[in-house]
ROFIRO-776580 format. One record per atom (N, C-alpha, C, O, CB): residue in three letters; y, z, x; residue number from 0; atom name. Coordinates in steps of 0.001 Angstrom, whole numbers. Glycine has a CB too. Layout:
ROFIRO-776580
   r       y       z       x   k  a
 ALA       Y       Z       X NUM CA
...
***
This chain:
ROFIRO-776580
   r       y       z       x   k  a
 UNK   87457   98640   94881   0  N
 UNK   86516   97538   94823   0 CA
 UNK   85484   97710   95940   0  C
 UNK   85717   98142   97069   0  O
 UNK   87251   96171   94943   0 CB
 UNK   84113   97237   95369   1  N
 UNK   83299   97660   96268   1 CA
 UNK   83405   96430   97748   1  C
 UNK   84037   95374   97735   1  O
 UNK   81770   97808   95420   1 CB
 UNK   82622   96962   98856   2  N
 UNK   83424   95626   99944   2 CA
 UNK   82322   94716  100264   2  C
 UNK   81279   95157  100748   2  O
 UNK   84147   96207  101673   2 CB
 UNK   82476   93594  100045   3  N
 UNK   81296   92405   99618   3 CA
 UNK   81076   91831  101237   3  C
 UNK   80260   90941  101476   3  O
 UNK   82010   90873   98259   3 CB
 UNK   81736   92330  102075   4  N
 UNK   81284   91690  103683   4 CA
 UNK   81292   92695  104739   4  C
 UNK   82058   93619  105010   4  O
 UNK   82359   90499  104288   4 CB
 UNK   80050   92179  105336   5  N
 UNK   79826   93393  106534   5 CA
 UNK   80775   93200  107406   5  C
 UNK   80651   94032  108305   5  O
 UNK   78433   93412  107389   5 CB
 UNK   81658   92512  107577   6  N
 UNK   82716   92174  108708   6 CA
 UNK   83700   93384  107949   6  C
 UNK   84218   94256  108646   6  O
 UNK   83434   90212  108821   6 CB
 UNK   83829   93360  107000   7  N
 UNK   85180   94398  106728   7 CA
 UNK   84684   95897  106575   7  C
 UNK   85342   96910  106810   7  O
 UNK   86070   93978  105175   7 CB
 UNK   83443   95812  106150   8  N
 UNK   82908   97503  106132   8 CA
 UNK   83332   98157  107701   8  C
 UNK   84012   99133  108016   8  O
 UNK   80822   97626  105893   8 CB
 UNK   82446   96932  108660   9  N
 UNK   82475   97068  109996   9 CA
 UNK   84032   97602  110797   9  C
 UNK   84049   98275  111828   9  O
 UNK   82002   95657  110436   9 CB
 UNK   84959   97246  110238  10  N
 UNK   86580   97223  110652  10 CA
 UNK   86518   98905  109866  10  C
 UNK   86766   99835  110633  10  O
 UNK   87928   95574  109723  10 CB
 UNK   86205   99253  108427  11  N
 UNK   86766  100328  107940  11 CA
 UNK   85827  101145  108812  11  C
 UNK   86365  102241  108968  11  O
 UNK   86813  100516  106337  11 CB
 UNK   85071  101115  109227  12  N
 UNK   84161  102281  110349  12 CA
 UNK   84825  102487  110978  12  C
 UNK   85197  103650  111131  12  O
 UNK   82994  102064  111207  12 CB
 UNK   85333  101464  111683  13  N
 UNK   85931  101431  113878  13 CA
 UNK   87456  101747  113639  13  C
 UNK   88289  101983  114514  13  O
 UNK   85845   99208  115115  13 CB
 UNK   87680  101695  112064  14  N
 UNK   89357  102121  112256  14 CA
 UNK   89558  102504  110775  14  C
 UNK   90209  101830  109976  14  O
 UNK   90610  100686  112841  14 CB
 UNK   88711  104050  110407  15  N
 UNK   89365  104300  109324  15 CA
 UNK   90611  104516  108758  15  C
 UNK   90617  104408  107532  15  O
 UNK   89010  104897  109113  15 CB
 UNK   92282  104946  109590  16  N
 UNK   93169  105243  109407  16 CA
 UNK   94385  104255  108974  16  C
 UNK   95347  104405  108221  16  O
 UNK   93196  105852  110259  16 CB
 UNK   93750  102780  110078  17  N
 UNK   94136  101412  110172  17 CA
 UNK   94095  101287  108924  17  C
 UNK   95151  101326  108292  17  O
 UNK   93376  100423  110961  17 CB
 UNK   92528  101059  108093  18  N
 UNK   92125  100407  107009  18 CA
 UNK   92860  101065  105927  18  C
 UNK   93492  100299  105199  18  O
 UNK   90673  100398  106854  18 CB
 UNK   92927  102535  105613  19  N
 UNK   92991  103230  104597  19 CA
 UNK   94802  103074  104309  19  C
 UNK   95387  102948  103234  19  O
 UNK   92256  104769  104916  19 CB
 UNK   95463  103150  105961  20  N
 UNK   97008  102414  105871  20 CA
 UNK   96942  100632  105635  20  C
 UNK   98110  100246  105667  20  O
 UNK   97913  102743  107578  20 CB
 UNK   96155   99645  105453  21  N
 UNK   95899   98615  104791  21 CA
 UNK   96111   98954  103602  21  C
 UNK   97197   98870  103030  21  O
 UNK   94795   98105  104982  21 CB
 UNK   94956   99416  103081  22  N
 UNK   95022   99375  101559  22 CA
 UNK   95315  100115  100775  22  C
 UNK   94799  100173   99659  22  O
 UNK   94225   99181  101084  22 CB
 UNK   96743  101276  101442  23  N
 UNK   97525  101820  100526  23 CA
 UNK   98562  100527  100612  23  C
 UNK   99354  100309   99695  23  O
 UNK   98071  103421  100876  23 CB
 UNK   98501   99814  101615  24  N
 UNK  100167   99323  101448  24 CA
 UNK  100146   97794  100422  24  C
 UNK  101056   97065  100025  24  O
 UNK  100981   98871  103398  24 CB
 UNK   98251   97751  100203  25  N
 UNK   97756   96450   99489  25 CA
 UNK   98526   97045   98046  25  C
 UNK   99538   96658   97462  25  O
 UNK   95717   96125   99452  25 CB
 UNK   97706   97996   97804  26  N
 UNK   98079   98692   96435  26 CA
 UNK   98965   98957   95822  26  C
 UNK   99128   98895   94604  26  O
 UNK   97849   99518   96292  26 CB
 UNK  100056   99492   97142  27  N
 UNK  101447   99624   96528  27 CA
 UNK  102360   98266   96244  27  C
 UNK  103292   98369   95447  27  O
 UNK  102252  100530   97505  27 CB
 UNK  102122   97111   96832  28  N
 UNK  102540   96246   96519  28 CA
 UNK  102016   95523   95076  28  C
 UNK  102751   94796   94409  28  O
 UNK  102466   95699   97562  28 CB
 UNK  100912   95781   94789  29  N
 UNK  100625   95789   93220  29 CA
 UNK  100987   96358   92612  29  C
 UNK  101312   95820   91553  29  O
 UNK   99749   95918   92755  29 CB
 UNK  101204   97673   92719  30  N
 UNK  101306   98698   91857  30 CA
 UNK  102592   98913   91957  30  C
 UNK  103007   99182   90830  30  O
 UNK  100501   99815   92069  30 CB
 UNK  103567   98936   92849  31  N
 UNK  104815   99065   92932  31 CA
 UNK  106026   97879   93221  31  C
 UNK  107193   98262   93307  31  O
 UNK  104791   99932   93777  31 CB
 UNK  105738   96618   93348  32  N
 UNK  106075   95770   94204  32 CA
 UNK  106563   95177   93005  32  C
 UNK  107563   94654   93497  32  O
 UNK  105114   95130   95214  32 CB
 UNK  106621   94774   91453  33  N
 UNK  107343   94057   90665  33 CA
 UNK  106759   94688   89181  33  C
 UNK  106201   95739   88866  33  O
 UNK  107159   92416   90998  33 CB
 UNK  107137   93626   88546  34  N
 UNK  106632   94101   86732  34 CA
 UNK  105240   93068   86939  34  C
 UNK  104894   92560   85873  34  O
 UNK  108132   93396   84900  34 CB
 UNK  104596   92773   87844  35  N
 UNK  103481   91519   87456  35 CA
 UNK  101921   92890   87134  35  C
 UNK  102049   93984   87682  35  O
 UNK  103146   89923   89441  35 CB
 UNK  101048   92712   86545  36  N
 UNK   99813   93345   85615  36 CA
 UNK   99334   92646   86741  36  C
 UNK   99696   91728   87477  36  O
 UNK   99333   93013   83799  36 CB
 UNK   97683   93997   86496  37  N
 UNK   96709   93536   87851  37 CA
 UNK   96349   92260   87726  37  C
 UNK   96356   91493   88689  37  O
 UNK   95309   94319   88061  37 CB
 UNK   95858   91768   86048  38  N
 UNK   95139   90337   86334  38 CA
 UNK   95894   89095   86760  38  C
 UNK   95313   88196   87369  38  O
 UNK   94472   89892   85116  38 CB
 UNK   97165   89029   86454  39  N
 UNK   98489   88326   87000  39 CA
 UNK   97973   88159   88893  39  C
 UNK   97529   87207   89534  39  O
 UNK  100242   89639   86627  39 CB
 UNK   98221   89209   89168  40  N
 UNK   98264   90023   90465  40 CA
 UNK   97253   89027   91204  40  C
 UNK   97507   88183   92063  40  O
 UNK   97731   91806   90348  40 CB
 UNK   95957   89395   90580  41  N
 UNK   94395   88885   90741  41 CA
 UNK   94449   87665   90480  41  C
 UNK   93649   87097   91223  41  O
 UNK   93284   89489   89847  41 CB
 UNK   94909   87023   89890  42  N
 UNK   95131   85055   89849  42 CA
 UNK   95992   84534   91053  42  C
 UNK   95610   83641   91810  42  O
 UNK   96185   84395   88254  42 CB
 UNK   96965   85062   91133  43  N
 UNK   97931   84619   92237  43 CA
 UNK   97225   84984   93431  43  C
 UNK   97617   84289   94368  43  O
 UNK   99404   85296   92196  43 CB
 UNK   96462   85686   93716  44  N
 UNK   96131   86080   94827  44 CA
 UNK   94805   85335   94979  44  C
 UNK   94402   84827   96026  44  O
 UNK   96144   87535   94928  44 CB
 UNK   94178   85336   93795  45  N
 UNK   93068   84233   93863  45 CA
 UNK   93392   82805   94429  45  C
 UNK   92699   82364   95346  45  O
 UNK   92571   84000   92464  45 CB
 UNK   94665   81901   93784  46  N
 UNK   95060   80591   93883  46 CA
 UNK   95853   80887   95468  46  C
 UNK   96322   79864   95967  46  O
 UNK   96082   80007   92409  46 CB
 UNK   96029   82138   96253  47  N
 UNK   96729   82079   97415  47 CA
 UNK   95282   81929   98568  47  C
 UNK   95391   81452   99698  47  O
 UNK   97847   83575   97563  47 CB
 UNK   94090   82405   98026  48  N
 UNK   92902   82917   98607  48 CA
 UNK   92333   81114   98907  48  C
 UNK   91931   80669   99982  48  O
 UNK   91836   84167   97358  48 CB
 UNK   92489   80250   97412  49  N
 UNK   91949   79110   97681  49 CA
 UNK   92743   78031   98163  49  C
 UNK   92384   76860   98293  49  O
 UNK   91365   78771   96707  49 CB
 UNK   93878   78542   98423  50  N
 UNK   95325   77081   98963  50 CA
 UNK   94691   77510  100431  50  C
 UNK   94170   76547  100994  50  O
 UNK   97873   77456   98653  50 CB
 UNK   94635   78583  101068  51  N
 UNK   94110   79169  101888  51 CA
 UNK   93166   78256  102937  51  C
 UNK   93386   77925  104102  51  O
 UNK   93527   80127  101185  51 CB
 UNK   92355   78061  102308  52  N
 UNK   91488   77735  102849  52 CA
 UNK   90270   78485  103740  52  C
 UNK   89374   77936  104381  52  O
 UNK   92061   77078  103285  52 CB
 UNK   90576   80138  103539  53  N
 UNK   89393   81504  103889  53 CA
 UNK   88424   81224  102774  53  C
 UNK   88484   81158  101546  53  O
 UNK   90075   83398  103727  53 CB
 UNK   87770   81127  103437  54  N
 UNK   86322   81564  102314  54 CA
 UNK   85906   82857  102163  54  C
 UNK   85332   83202  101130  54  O
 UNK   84917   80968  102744  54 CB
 UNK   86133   83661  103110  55  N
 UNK   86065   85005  102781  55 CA
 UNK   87044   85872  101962  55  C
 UNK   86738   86896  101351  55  O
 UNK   85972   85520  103840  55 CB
 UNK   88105   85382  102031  56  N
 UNK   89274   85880  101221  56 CA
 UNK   89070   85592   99895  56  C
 UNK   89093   86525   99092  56  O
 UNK   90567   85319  101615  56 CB
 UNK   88873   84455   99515  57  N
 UNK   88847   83856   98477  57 CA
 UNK   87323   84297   97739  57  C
 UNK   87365   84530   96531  57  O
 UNK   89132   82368   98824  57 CB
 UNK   86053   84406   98416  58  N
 UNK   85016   85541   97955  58 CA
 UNK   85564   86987   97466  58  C
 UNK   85243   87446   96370  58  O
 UNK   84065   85846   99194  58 CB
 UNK   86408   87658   98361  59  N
 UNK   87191   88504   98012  59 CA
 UNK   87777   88809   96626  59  C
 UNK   87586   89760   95869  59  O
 UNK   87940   88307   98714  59 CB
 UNK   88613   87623   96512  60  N
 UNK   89470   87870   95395  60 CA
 UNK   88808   87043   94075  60  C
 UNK   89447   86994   93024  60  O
 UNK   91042   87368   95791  60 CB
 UNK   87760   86532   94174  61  N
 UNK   87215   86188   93251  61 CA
 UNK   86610   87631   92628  61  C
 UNK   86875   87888   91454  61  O
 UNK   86331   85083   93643  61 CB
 UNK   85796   88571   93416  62  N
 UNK   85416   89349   92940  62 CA
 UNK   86602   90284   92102  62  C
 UNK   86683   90674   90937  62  O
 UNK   84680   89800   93869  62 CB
 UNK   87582   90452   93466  63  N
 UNK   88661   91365   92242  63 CA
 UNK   89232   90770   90908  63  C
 UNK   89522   91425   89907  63  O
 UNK   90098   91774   92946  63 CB
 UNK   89353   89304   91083  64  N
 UNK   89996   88881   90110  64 CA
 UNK   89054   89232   88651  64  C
 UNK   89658   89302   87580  64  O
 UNK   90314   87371   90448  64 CB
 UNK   87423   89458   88704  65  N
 UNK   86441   89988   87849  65 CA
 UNK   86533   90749   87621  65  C
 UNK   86269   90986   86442  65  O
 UNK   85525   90053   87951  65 CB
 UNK   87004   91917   88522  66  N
 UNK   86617   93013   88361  66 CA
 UNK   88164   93565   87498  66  C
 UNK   88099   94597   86830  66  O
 UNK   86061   93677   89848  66 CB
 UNK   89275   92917   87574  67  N
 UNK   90832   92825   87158  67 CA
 UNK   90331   92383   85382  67  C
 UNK   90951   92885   84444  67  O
 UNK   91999   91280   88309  67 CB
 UNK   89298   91520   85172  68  N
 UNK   89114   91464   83962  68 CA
 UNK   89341   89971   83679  68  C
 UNK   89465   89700   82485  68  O
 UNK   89931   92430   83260  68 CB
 UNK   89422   88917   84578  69  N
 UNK   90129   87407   84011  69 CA
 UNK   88741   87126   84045  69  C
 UNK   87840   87604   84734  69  O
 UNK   91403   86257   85008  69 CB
 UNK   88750   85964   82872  70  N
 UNK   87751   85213   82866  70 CA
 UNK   87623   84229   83499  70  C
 UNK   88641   83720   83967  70  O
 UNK   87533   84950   82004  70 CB
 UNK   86032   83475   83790  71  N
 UNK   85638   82429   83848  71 CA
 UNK   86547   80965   84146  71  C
 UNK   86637   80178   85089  71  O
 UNK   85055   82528   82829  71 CB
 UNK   87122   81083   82852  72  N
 UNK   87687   79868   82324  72 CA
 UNK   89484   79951   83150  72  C
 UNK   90087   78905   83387  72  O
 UNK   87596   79957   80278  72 CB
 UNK   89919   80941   83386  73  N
 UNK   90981   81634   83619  73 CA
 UNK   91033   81374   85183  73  C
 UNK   92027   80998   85805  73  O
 UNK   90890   83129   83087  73 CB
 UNK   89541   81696   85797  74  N
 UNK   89179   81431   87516  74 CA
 UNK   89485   80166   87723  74  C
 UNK   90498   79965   88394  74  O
 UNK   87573   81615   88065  74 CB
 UNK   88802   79121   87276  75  N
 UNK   88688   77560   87163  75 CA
 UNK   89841   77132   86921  75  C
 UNK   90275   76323   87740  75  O
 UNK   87807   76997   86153  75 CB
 UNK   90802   77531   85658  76  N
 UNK   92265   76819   85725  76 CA
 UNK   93128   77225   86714  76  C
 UNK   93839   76331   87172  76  O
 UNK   93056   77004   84524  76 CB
 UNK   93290   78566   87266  77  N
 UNK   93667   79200   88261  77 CA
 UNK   93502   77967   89709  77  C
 UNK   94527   77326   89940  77  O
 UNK   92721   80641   88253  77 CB
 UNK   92339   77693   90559  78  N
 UNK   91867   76672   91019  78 CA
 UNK   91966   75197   90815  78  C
 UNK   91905   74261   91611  78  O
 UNK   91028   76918   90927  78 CB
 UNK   92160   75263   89342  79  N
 UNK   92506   73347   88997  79 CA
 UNK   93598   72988   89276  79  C
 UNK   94072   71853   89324  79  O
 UNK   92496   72728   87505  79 CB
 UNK   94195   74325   89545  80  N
 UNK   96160   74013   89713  80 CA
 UNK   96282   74064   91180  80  C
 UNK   97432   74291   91556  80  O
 UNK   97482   75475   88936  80 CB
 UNK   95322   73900   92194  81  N
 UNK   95578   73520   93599  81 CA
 UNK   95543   72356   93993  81  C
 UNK   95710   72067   95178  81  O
 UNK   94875   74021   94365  81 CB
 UNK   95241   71175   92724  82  N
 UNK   94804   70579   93091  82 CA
 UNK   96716   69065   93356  82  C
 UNK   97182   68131   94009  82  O
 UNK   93289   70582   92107  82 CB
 UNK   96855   69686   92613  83  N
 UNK   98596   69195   92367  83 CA
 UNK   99174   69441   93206  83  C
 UNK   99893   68581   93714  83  O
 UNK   99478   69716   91358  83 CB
 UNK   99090   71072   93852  84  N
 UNK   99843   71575   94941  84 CA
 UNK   99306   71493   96729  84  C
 UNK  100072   71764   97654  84  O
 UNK   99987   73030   94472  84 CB
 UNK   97968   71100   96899  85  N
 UNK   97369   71621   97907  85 CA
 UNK   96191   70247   97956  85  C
 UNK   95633   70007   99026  85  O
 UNK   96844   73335   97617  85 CB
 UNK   95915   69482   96833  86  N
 UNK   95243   68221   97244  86 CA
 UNK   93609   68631   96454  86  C
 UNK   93322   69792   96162  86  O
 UNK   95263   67984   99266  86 CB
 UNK   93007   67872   96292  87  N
 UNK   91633   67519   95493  87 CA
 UNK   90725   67944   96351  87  C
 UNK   89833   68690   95945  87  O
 UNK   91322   65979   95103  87 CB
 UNK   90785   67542   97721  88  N
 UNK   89919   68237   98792  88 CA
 UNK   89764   69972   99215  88  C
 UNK   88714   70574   99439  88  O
 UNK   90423   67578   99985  88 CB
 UNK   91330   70575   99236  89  N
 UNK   91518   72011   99145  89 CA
 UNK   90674   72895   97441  89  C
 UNK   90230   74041   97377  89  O
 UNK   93459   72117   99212  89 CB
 UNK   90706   72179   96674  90  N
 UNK   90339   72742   95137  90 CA
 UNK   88618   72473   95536  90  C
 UNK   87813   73334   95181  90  O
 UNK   91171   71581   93427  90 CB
 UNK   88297   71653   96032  91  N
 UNK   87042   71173   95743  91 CA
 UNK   86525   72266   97050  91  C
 UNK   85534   72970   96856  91  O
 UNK   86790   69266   95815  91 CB
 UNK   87072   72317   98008  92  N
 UNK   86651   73855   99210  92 CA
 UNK   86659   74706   98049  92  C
 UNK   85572   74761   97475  92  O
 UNK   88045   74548  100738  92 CB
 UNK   87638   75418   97525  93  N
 UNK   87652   76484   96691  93 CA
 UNK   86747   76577   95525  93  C
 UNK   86357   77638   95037  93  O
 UNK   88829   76590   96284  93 CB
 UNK   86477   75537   95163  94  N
 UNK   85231   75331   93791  94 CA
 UNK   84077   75223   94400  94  C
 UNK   83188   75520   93602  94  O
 UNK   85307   73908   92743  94 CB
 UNK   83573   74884   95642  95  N
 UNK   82548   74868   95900  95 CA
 UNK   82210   76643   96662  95  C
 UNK   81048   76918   96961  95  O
 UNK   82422   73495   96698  95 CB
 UNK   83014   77385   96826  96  N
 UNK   82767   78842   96874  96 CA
 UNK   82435   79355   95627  96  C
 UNK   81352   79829   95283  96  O
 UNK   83880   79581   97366  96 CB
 UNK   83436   79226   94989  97  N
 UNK   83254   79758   93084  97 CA
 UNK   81840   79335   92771  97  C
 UNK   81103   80265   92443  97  O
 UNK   84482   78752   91689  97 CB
 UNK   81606   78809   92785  98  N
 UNK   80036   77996   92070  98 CA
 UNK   79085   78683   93386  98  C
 UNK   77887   78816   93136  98  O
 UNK   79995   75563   92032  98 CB
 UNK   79594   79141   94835  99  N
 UNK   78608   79805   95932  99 CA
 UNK   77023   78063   96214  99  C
 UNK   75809   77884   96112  99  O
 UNK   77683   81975   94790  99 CB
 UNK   78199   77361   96555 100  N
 UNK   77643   75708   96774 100 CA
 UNK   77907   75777   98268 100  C
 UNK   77673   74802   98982 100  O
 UNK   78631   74215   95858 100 CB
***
């Protein structure tokens, strides 16, 4: 995935070995870590990005969760279900990134 913030390009410069041991061990936990499919993967990590409360994370995984293939409609219910677990105020942080408000 391409990297959507100069703060993290900036980290993979000053510590390529750091980063590249990051995101083998991101990967293998997708890729090796259970029976769950990337877009599975990419929702949960989306709804962990917006309980969160990072806005950068959650920019993050919005993009992968696109780029994983979920839709639109799929992002938004993903997010509507924080609102049960994490409160109306936490969903409405997270929806107001999604929409980039």
């Amino acid at each position: 995935m391409k990297d959507i913030h100069q703060a993290y390009t900036t980290f993979k410069s000053e510590s390529p070995k750091l980063s590249r041991q990051i995101d083998a061990t991101s990967h293998a936990l997708r890729a090796e870590g259970g029976p769950l499919d990337e877009r599975t993967c990419a929702l949960i990590k989306l709804a962990a990005a917006g309980a969160s409360g990072y806005q950068r994370a959650l920019e993050t995984h919005l993009a992968a969760a696109r780029e994983a293939g979920v839709s639109e409609q799929e992002i938004v219910h993903a997010l509507l279900l924080l609102v049960s677990t994490c409160g109306f105020p936490t969903f409405m942080e997270a929806y107001s990134t999604y929409k980039g408000l």
